[in-house]
C-alpha positions in Angstrom: 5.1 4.9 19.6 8.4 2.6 19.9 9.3 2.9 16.1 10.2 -0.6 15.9 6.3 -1.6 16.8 5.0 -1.1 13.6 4.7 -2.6 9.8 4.9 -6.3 9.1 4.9 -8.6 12.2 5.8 -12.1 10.9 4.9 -14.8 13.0 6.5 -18.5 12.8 4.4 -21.5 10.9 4.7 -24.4 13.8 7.4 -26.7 12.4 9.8 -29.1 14.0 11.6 -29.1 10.9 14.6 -26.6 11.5 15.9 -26.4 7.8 12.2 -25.4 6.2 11.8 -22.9 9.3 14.5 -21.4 8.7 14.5 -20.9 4.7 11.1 -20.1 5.7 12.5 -17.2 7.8 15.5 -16.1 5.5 12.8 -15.6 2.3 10.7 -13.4 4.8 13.2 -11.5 6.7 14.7 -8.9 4.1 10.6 -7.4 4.4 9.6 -7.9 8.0 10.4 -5.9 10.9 9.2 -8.1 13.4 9.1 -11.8 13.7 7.3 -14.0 16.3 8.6 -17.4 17.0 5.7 -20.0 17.8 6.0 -23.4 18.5 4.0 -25.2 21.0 6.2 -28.2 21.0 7.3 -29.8 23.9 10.6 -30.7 22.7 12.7 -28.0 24.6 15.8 -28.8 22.8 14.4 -28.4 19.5 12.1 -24.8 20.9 15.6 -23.9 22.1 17.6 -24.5 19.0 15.3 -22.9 16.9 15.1 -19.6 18.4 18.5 -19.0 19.0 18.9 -19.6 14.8 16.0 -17.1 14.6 17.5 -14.7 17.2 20.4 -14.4 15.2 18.8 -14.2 11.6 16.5 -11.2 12.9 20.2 -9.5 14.2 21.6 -9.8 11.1 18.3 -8.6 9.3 17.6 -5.4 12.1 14.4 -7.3 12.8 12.7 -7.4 16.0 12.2 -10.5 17.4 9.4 -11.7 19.9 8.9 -15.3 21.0 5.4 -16.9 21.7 4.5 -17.5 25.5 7.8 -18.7 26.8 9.9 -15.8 29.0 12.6 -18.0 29.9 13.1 -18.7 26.3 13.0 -15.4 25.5 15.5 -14.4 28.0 17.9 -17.7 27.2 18.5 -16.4 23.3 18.3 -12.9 24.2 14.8 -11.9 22.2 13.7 -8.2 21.9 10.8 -9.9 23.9 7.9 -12.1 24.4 4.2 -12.4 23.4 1.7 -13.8 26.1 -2.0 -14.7 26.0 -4.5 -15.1 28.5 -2.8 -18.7 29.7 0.9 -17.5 29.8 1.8 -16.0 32.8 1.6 -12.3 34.1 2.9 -9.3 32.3 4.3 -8.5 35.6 6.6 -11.5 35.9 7.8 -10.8 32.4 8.5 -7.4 32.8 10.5 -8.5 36.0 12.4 -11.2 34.1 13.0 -9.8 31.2 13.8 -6.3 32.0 12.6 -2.4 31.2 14.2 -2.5 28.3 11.9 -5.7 26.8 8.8 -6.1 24.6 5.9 -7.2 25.8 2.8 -8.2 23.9 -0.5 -9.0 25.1 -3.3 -10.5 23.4 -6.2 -9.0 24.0 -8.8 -11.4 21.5 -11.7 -8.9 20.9 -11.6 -7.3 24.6 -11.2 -3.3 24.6 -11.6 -3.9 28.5 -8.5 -6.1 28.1 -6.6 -4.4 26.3 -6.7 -1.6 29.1 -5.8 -4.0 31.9 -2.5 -5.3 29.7 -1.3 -1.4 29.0 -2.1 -0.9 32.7 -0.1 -3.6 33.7 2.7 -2.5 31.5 2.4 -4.0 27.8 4.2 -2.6 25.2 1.9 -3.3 22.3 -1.9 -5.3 22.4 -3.1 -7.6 19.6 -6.6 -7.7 18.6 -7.9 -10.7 16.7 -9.2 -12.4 14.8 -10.2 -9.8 12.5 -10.7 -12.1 9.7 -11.1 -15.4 9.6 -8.5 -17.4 10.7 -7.2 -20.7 8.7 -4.5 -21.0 11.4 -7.2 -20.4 14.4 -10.2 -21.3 13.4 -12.6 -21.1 15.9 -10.8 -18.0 17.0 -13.3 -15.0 18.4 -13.7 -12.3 15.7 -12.5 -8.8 16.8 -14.2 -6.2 14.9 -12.0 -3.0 13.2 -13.7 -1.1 14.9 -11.6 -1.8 18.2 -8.3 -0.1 16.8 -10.2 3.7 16.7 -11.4 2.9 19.9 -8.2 1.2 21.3 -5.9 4.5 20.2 -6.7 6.0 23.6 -4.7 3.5 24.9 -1.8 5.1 23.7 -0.2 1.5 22.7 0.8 0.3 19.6 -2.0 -1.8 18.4 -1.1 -5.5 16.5 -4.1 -6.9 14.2 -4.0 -10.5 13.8 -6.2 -13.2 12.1 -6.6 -13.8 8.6 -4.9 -11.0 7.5 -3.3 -10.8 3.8 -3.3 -8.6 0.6 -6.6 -8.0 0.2 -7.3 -6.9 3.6 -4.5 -5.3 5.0 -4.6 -2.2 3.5 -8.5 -1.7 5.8 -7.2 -3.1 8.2 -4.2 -0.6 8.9 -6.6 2.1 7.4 -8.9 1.2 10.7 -6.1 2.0 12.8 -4.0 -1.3 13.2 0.1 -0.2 13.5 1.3 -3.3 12.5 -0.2 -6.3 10.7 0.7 -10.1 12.2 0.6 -13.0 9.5 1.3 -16.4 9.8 0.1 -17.8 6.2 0.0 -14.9 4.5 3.5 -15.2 3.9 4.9 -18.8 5.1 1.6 -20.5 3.5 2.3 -18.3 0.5 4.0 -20.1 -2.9 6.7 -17.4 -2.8 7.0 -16.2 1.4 9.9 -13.8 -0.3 7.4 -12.4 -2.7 4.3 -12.3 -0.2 6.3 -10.6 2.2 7.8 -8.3 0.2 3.7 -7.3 -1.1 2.2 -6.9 2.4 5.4 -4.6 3.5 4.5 -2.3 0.4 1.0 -2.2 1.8 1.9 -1.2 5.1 4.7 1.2 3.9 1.7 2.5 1.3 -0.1 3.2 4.7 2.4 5.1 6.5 3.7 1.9 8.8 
């Protein structure tokens, strides 16, 4: 397993404000080691701006850093990679865009048969969720814990997402999950330094 694919994977609140994304982002990074940019605005400027302030936060930190759907983005501020889902584009055309060297995630919802396909097709990791309920996704399909023993044959590293937070992260990377992806878990947290800092405890607790 990439050692890098593993522990707290951080991903972005939507925001077109710059300045809270960005403190957001600073609290988190010292106790994340991957971030995920998301932002499904259609303001390219602004998408564009953003990441490259992220990019170089997660260089100066050592953290990964992923960004959400967009390959060209990813390649324009030079990302560790990109994260597609079922709409974004083929893992193929990533993989030729962005090179060998890149990251690419696939989500695969709560599809084991899916998940196969992506690592097939090259993925470097596969996200299964939501394993709890989501207040970010709501109507998001539930993926049972189950799927991560069964998913290890894969021989992928496997991302939980959905609803995931101190009280449940600990199951959920004792089911088999190698890194845990929260959005409000730590930027919809009081204290994103502090809630951060707690989840990366759990997953160190856990071996990840």
């Amino acid at each position: 397993m990439p050692a890098r694919l593993k522990g707290l994977y951080a991903i972005t609140p939507d925001t077109e404000d710059s300045a809270r994304l960005l403190s957001l982002a600073q609290a988190a990074a010292p106790h994340i080691d991957i971030l995920q940019y998301r932002n499904k605005s259609p303001n390219a400027a602004l998408r564009l701006e953003q990441a490259r302030a992220l990019a170089e936060l997660c260089r100066r930190y050592g953290v990964v850093f992923i960004v959400n759907d967009d390959v060209e983005l990813a390649a324009s501020v030079g990302a560790d990679g990109v994260h597609l889902g079922r709409d974004d584009g083929a893992l193929s055309a990533a993989r030729r865009r962005l090179g060998a060297g890149a990251l690419i995630g696939a989500s695969c919802y709560d599809s084991l048969e899916r998940a196969r396909r992506a690592v097939a097709a090259g993925a470097s990791y596969v996200a299964f969720g939501a394993v709890f309920p989501s207040g970010t996704k709501p109507d998001a399909a539930r993926a049972e814990l189950s799927l991560f023993a069964a998913a290890r044959i894969l021989g992928a590293p496997l991302v939980a997402i959905g609803g995931i937070d101190a009280g449940n992260a600990g199951q959920t990377l004792a089911a088999g999950a190698d890194a845990i992806a929260v959005i409000g878990g730590v930027f919809g947290a009081a204290d994103p330094a502090a809630a951060a800092q707690e989840l990366a405890e759990i997953c160190r607790r856990n071996g990840r």
